[in-house]
C-alpha positions in Angstrom: 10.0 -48.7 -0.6 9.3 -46.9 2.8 5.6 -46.0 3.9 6.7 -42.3 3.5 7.3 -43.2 0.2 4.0 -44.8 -0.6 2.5 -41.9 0.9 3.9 -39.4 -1.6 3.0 -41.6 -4.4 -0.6 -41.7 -2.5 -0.7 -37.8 -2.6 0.7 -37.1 -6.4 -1.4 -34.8 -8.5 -3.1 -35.7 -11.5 -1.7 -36.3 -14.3 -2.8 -33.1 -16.7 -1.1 -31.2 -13.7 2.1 -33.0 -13.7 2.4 -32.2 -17.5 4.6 -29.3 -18.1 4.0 -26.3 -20.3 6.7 -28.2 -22.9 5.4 -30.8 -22.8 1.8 -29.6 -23.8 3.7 -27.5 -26.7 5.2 -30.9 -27.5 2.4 -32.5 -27.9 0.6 -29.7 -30.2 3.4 -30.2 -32.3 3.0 -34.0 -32.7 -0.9 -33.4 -33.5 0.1 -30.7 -36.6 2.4 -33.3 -37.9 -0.5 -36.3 -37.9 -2.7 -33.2 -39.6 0.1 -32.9 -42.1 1.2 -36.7 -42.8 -2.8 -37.3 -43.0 -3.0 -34.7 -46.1 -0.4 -35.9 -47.5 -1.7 -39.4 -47.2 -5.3 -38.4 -48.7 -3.6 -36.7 -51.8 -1.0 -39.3 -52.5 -2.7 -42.5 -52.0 -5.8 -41.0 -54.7 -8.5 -40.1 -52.1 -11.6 -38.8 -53.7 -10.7 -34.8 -53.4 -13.6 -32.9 -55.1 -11.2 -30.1 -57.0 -7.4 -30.4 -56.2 -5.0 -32.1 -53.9 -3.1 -29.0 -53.2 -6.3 -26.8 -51.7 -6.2 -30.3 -49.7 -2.9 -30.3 -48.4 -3.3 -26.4 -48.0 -5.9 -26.4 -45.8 -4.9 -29.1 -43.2 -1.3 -27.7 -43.0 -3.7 -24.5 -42.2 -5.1 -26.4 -39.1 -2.1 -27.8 -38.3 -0.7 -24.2 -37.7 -3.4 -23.2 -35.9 -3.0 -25.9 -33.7 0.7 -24.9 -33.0 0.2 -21.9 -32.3 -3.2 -21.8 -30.0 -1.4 -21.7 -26.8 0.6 -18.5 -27.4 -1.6 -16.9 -29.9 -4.6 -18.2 -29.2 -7.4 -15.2 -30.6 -4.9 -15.6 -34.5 -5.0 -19.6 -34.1 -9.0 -19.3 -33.9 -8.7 -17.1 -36.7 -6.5 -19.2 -38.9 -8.7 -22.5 -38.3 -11.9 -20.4 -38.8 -10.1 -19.4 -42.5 -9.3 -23.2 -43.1 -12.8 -24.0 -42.4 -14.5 -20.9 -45.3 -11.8 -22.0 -47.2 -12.8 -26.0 -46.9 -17.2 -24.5 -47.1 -16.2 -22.6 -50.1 -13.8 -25.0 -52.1 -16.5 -28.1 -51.5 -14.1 -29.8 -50.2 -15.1 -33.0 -47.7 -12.3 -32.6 -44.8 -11.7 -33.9 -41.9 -9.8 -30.6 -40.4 -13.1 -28.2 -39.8 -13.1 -29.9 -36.1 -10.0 -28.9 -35.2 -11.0 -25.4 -34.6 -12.4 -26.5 -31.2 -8.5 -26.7 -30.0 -7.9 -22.7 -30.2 -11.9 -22.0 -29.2 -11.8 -23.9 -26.2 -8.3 -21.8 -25.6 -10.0 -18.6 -26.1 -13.3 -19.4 -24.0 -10.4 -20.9 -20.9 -8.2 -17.8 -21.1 -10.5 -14.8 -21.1 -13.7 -13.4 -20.1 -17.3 -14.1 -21.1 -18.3 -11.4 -22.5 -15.2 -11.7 -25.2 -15.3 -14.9 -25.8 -19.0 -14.7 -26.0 -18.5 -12.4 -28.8 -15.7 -14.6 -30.4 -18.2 -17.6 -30.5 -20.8 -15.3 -31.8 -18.6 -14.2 -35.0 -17.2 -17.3 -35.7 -20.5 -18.9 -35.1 -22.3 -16.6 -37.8 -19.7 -16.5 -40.0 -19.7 -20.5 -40.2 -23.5 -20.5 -40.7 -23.7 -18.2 -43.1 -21.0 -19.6 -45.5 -22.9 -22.7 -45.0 -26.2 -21.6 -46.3 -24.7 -19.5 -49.0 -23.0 -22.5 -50.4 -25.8 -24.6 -49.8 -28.3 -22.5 -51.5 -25.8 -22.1 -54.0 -25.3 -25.4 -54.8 -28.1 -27.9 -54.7 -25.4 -31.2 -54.7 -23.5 -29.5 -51.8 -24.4 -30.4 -47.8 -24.8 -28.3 -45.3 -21.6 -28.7 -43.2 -22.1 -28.2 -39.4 -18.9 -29.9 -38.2 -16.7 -26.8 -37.5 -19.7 -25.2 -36.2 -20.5 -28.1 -33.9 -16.7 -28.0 -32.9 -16.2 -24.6 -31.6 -19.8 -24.4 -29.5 -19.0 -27.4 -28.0 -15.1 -26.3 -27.4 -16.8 -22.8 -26.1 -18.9 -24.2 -23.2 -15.9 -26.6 -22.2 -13.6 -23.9 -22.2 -15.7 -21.2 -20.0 -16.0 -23.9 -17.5 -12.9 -24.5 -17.6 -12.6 -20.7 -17.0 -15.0 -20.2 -14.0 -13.5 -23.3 -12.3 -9.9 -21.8 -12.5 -11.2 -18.6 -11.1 -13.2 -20.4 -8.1 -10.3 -22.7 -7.2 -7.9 -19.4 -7.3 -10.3 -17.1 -5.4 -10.5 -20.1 -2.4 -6.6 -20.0 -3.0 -6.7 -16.3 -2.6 -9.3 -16.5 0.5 -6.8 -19.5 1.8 -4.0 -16.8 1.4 -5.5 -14.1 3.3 -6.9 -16.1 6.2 -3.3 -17.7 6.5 -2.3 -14.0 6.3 -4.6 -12.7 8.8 -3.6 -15.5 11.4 0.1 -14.0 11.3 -0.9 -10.7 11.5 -3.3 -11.6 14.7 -0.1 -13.5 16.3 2.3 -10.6 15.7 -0.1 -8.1 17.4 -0.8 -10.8 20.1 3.1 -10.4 20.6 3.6 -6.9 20.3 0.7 -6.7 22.6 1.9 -8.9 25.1 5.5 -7.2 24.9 4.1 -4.0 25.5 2.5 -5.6 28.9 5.4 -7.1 30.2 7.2 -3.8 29.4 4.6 -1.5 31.3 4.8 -3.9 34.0 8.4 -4.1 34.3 9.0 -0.3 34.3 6.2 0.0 36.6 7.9 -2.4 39.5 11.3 -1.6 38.3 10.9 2.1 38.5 9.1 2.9 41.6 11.0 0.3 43.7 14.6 1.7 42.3 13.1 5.2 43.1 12.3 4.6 46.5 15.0 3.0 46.9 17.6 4.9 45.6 16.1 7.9 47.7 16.4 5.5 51.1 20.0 5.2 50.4 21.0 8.3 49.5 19.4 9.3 53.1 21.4 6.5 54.6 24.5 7.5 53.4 24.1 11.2 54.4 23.0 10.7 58.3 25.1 7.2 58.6 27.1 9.3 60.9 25.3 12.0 62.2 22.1 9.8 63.0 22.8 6.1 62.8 19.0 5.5 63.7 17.9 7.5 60.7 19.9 5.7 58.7 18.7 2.3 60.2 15.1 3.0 58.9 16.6 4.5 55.8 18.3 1.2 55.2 15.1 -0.8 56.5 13.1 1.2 53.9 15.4 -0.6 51.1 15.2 -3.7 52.6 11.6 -4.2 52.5 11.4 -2.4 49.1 13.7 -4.4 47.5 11.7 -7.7 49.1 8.6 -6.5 47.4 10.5 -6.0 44.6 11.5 -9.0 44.1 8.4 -10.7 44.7 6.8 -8.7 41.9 9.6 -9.8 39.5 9.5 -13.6 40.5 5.8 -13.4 40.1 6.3 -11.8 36.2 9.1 -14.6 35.4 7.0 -17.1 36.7 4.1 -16.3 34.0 6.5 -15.8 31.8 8.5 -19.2 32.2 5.6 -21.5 33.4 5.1 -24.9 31.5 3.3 -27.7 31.9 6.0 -29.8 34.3 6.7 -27.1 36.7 3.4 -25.1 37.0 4.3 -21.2 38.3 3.3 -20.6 41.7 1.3 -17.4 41.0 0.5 -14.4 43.5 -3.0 -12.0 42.8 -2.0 -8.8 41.4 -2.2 -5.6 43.5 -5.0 -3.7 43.6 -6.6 -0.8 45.3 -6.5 -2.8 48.7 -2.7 -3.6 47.7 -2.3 0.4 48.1 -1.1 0.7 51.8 2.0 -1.2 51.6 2.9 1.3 48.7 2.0 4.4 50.4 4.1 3.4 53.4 6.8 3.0 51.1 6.9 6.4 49.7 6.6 8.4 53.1 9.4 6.3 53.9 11.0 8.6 51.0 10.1 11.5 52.9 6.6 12.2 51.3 3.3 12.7 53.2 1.0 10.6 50.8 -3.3 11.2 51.7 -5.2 8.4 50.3 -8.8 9.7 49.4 -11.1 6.8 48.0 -14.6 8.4 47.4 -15.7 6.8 44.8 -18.9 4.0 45.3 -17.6 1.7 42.7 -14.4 1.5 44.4 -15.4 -2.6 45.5 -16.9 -3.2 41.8 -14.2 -3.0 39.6 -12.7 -5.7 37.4 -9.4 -7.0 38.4 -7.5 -5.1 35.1 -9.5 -2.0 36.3 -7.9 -2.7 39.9 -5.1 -3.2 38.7 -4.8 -0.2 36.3 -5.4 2.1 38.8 -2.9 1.0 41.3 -0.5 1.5 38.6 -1.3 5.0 37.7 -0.7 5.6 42.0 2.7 3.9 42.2 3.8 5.5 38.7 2.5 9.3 39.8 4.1 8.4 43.1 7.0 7.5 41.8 7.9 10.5 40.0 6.7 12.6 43.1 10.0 10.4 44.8 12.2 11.1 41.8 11.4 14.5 40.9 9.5 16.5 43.4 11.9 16.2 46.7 10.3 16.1 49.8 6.5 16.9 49.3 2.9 16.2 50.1 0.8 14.1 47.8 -3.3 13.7 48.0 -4.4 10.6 45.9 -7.9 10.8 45.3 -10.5 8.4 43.7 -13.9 10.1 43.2 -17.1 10.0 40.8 -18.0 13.2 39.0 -21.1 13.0 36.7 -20.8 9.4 34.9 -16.9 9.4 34.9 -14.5 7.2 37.5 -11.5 10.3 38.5 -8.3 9.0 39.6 -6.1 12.0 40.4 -2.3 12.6 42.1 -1.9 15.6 43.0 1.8 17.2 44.9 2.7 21.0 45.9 6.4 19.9 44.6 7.8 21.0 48.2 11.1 19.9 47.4 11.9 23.0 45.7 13.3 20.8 42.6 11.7 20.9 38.7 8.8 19.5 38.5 8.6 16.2 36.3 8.2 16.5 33.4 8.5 20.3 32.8 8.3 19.6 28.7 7.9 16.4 26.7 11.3 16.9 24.6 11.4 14.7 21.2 14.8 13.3 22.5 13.5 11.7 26.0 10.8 9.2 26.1 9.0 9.5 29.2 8.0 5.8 29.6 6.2 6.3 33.0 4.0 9.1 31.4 3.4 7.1 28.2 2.4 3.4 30.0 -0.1 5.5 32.3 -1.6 6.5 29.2 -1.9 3.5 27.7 -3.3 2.0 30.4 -6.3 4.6 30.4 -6.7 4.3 26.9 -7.7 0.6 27.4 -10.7 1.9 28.7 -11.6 4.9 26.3 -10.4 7.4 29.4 -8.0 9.8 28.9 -5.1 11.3 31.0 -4.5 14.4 31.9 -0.9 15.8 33.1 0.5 19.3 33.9 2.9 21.3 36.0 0.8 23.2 38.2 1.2 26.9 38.9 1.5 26.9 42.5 4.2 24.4 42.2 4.3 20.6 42.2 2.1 17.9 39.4 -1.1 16.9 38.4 -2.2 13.7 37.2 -5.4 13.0 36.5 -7.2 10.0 34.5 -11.1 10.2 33.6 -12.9 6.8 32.8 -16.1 6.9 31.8 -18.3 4.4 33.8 -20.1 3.0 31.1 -16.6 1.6 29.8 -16.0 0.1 32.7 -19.5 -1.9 33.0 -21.5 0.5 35.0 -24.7 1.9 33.8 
């Protein structure tokens, strides 16, 4: 025998829980025939009977189908033994089957609640006591008979326990359940959470570097000729875009595929100070960018906060590169009574449509969407529109007291 399996044999239930339904049918079966062999025994073998062996015989086969029955008709089998025990009160007969009515009361008081059972007990209980004195009264040579009555009290207590124990162990079982339940839940949001991160941050490098650089090419290829120096710092422009890049993907996958042998080799994130590397990037693109930080709590923000709002730049900026042509831009962080303003603002000088003229229900503006996201995070709320005089507006409000301030 292995030690696994002496370990299982270590950890078996208890026997009661290891019987099985047919078995316990089995069983109840086995107990109505003793009831049945036992009357026929008392009758045939000339036990003292006080009227007549068949009222004898009639009223243990009585118990012994209540007992067969108790488990699936448990209410009728209390019912039946309850009638075999008037009948034994009433007939004067001395038997040995009134106990049995415990079997189908302790089934009752286990299977439903109090207040029925209660009233069960109650009924039977009178009904027992009653016979009892009547009889008695009756009949000065007859004893009072509390055996039955005994029986199903005792059976009743056993079986409520029984009862409340059942319904503690299944509400921890329930509570076990729902805790086990909760865990998964809090893991897939965890995921989805951390999906949607990686996602924002991905479109984020991914789309402004592409933009930019895309826009450098295009230049490239259309002055290669003409003005080979242009097209130099056009080409340049990619070259250090697609560096930086780079060094923003290798910095995700490292987080992402860090373990414990080979520890990722982690850069800080960008921030507001990270902006002027950006900005040159996008008048590379042909877009005069003005960088406006007014705000007094531009030194004091968290590092998520830092790093939100350089995203909302680079992703406004972006679309500027993509959609607006050659323009100016003003990028301005300012306070204005207890909220944090981050606004990008272009004239659209390009002359192309500005981005996004509608939000259809067939194209998913990621950029748009992520920016809003990220403002949400801290109960802000973002603000985008085509303005009149031409060009876009983006504008994100956060409340100061959401981000720590007072």
């Amino acid at each position: 025998m292995t030690h696994e399996d002496s370990s299982n044999r270590g950890l078996r239930q208890p026997l009661l829980r290891r019987v099985t339904a047919q078995q316990l049918q089995l069983i109840d079966y086995a107990i109505a025939g003793v009831l049945v062999a036992l009357a026929l025994l008392r009758v045939f073998a000339g036990s003292s009977v006080q009227h007549n062996g068949v009222t004898s015989i009639a009223i243990w086969c009585t118990a012994a189908l209540g007992i067969v029955v108790r488990r699936r008709l448990p209410v009728v089998s209390l019912g039946v033994l309850t009638a075999a025990a008037l009948v034994a009160i009433f007939t004067h007969q001395v038997s040995s089957a009134e106990p049995f009515i415990a079997f189908p009361m302790y089934e009752v008081a286990s299977h439903f609640d109090r207040r029925r059972t209660l009233g069960a007990l109650i009924g039977v209980c009178s009904t027992l006591l009653v016979s009892n004195l009547w009889v008695t009264l009756s009949h000065s040579k007859h004893d009072f008979n509390a055996t039955a009555l005994v029986a199903a009290i005792a059976a009743w207590f056993v079986g409520d326990s029984v009862r409340v124990r059942r319904a503690y162990l299944d509400g921890l079982a329930e509570q076990a359940q729902q805790r086990q339940r909760e865990i998964i839940e809090r893991s897939q949001r965890s995921v989805a959470e951390e999906r949607l991160l990686i996602a924002r941050e991905l479109h984020d490098v991914v789309a402004h570097s592409l933009s930019v650089i895309a826009v450098q090419s295009g230049v490239g290829r259309h002055v290669i000729d003409a003005h080979p120096t242009q097209a130099k710092k056009a080409l340049a422009a990619v070259e250090v875009t697609s560096r930086n890049a780079l060094i923003e993907l290798r910095r995700m996958l490292g987080v992402l595929r860090q373990d414990n042998e080979q520890p990722a080799t982690l850069v800080p994130a960008p921030g507001i100070r990270s902006l002027d590397p950006l900005l040159e990037q996008v008048r590379t693109a042909g877009i005069d960018v003005v960088l406006k930080l007014e705000s007094a709590f531009t030194d004091k923000l968290s590092p998520t906060m830092d790093l939100t709002v350089y995203r909302i730049i680079q992703e406004a900026l972006t679309n500027v590169v993509k959609h607006a042509g050659p323009a100016s831009v003003v990028v301005e962080l300012r306070d204005e009574s207890g909220t944090l303003i981050l606004e990008v603002v272009d004239d659209g000088g390009g002359g192309l449509p500005a981005y996004p003229m509608t939000v259809d229900e067939h194209i998913v503006h990621h950029g748009i969407v992520g920016m809003r996201e990220r403002v949400a995070l801290f109960d802000g709320e973002l603000l985008t529109r085509v303005r009149p005089e031409g060009g876009f507006v983006v504008r994100a409000r956060f409340p100061l007291t959401s981000l720590g301030f007072k």
